[in-house]
C-alpha positions as CSV (number, residue, x, y, z in Angstrom):
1,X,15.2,49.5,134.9
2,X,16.3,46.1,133.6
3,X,13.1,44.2,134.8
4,X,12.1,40.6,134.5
5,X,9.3,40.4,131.7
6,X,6.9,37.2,132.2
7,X,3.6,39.0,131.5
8,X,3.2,37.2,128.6
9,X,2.7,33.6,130.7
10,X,0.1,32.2,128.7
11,X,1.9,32.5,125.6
12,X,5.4,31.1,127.4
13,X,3.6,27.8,128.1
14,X,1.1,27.4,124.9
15,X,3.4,24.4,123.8
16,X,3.3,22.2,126.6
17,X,1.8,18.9,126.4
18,X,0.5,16.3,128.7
19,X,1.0,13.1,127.6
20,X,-2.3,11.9,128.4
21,X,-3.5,14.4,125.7
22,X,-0.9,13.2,123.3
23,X,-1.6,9.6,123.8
24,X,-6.0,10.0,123.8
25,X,-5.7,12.3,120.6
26,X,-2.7,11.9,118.4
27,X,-1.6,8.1,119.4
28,X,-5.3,7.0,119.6
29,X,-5.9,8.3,115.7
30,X,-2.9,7.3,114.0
31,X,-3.8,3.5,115.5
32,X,-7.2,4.1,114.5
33,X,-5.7,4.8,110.7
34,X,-4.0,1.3,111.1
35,X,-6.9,-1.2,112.0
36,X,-7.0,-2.7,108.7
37,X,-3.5,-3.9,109.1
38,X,-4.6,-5.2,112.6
39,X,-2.8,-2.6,114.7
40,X,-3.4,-3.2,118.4
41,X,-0.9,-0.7,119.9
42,X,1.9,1.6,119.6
43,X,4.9,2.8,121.7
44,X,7.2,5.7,121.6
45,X,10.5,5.7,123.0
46,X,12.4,8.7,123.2
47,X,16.2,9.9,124.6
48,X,17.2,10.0,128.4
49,X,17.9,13.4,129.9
50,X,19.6,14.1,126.3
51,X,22.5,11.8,127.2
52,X,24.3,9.5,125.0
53,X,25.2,6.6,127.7
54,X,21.8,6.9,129.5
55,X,19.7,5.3,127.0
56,X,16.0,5.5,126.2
57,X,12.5,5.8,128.1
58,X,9.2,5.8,127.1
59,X,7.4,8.6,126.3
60,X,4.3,7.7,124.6
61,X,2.2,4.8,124.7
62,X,-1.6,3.6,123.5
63,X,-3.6,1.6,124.6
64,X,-2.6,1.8,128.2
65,X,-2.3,-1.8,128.2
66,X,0.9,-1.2,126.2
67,X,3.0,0.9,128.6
68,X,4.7,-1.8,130.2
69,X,5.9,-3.0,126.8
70,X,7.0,0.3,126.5
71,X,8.9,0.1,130.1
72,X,10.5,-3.2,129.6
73,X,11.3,-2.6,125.3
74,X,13.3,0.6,126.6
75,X,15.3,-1.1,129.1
76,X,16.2,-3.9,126.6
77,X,19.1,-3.8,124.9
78,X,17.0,-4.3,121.4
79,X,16.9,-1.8,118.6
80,X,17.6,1.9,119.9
81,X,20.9,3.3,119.2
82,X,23.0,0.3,118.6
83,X,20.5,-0.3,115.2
84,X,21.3,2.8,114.4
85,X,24.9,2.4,114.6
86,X,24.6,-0.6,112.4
87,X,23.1,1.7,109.6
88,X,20.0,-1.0,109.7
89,X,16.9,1.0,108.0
90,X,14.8,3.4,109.9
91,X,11.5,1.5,109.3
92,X,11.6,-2.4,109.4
93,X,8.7,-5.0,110.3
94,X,9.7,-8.0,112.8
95,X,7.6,-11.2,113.3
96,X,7.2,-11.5,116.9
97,X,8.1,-15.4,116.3
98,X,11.6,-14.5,115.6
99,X,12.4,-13.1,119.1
100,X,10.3,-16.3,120.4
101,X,13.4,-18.3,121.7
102,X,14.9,-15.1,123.5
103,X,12.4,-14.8,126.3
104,X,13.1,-11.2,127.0
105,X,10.4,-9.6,129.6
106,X,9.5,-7.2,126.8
107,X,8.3,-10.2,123.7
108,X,6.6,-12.1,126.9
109,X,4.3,-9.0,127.4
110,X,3.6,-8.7,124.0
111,X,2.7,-12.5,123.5
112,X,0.5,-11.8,126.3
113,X,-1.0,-8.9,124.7
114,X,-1.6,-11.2,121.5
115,X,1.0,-8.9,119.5
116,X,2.5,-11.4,116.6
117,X,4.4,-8.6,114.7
118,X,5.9,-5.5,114.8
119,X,6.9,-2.3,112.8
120,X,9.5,0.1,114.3
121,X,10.1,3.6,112.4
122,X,12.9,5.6,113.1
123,X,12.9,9.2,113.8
124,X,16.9,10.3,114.3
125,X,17.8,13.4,115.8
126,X,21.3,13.8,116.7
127,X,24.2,12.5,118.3
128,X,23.1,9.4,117.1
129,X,19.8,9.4,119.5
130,X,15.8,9.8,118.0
131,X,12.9,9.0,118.5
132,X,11.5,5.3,118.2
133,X,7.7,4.4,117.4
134,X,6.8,0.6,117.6
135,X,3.5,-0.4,115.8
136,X,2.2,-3.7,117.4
137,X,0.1,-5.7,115.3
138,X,-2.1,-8.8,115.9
139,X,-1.3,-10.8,112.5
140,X,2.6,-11.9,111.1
141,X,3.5,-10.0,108.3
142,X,5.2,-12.0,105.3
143,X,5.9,-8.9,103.1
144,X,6.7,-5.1,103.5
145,X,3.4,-3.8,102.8
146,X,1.9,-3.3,106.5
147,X,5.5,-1.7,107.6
148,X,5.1,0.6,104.1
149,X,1.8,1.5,105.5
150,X,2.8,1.9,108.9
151,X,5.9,4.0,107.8
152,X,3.4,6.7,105.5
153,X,1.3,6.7,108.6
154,X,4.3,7.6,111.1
155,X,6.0,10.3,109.0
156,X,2.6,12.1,108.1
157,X,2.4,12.3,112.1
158,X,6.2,13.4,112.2
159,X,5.7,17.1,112.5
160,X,3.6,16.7,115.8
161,X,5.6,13.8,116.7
162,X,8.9,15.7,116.7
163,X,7.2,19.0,118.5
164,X,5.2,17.1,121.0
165,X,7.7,14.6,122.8
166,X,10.0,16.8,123.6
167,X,7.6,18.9,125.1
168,X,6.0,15.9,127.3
169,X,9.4,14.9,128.6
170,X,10.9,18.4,129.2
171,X,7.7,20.5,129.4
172,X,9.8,23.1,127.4
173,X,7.3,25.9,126.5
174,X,7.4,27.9,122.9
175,X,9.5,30.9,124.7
176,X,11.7,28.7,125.9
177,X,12.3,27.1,122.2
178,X,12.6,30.1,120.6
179,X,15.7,31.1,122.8
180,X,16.8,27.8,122.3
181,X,16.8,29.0,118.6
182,X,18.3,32.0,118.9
183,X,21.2,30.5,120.8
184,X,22.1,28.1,118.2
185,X,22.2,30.9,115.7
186,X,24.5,32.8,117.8
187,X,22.7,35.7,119.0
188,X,23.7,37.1,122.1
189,X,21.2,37.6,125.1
190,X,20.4,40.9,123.9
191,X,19.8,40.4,120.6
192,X,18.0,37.6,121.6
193,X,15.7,39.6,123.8
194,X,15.3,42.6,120.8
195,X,14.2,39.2,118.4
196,X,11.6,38.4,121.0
197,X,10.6,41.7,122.2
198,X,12.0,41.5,125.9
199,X,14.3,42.2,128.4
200,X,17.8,40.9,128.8
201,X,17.4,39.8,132.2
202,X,14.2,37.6,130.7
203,X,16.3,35.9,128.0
204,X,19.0,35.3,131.1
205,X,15.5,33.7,133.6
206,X,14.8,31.7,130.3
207,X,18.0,30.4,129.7
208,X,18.7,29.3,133.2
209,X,15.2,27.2,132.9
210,X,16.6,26.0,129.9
211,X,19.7,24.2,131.7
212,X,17.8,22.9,134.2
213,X,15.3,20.8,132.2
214,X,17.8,19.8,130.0
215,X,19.9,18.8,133.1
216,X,23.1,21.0,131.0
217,X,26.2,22.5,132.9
218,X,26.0,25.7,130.9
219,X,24.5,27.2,127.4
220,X,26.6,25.2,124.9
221,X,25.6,21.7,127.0
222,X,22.2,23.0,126.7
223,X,22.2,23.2,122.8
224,X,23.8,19.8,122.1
225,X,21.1,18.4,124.5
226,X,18.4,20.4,123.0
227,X,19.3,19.0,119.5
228,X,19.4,15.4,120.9
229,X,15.5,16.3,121.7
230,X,15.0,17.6,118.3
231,X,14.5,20.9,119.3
232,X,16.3,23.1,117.4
């Protein structure tokens, strides 16, 4: 009998993250790493729904204070994919004082927040989308030494970085990746079921979770989306 095999639940979901969690432990120690260069916050922004034309939203953000910077920096037409277009560099540091005559809604909140500079590293995916992390800092910066600093501290944290966010936008368990995986390597729903010790019919359940998180049509959708997360 073909059944549907979910009795190992516990172990489907072990990779989902809140990101409250993320925020308190990861976020809170990497700017606690970075208060000699006078960090006072950071914020991660992340792809939309996996889709090229939709832009970015925040996923991450710490202290809470910092979330509507977040909010109003990913609705902003600053940075994001048209930097990356440009082939600018993946980490750069920005002196708040050079956005000072725009008056976008995003530097006014920072002002207000007494941020004065800025470091953003990039973390590219594909399809030209990533994720970005903003360092906010309380001093100007008048060489590359903070953002050099910044930049170690950010790709140390990559590993999490890259297996968390997806994980607190999608809420994609470690199952779910793995037939992700398998399905970018080719391998049928059977052989993705002997790989993981299941039934067929399970791979099938997961795979129609799949395309609904990721918002995908069908499988092949899903896999362009799923590597616009970073996930495979």
């Amino acid at each position: 009998m073909n059944m549907l095999d979910l009795s190992s639940s516990a172990e489907a979901n072990r990779g989902s993250i809140g990101a409250d969690d993320f925020e308190a432990e990861h976020l809170n120690d990497l700017l606690g790493s970075l208060s000699h260069i006078h960090a006072l916050g950071i914020v991660v922004l992340g792809p939309d729904d996996g889709d090229r034309e939709a832009g970015r939203v925040l996923y991450a953000s710490h202290p809470a204070r910092f979330r509507t910077v977040g909010q109003l920096l990913a609705e902003s037409d600053d940075y994001g994919r048209a930097w990356r277009d440009s082939l600018s560099p993946a980490a750069a540091y920005v002196n708040l004082s050079n956005h000072a005559d725009e008056g976008k809604p995003w530097t006014r909140r920072c002002a207000e927040a007494g941020v004065l500079s800025f470091v953003r590293v990039d973390l590219a995916t594909s399809m030209d989308c990533g994720y970005e992390v903003f360092v906010f800092m309380g001093t100007e910066q008048s060489n590359r030494q903070a953002a050099a600093e910044v930049t170690y501290a950010v790709m140390g944290l990559s590993p999490v970085l890259r297996m968390a966010l997806p994980h607190i936008k999608l809420e994609i368990t470690d199952r779910e990746r793995a037939v992700l995986r398998a399905g970018a390597e080719g391998l049928t729903a059977k052989e993705t079921a002997d790989r993981l010790k299941t039934t067929e019919r399970t791979v099938i359940y997961y795979w129609d979770r799949i395309q609904s998180k990721l918002n995908a049509r069908n499988k092949g959708a899903a896999l362009i989306r799923a590597a616009t997360y970073g996930l495979l």
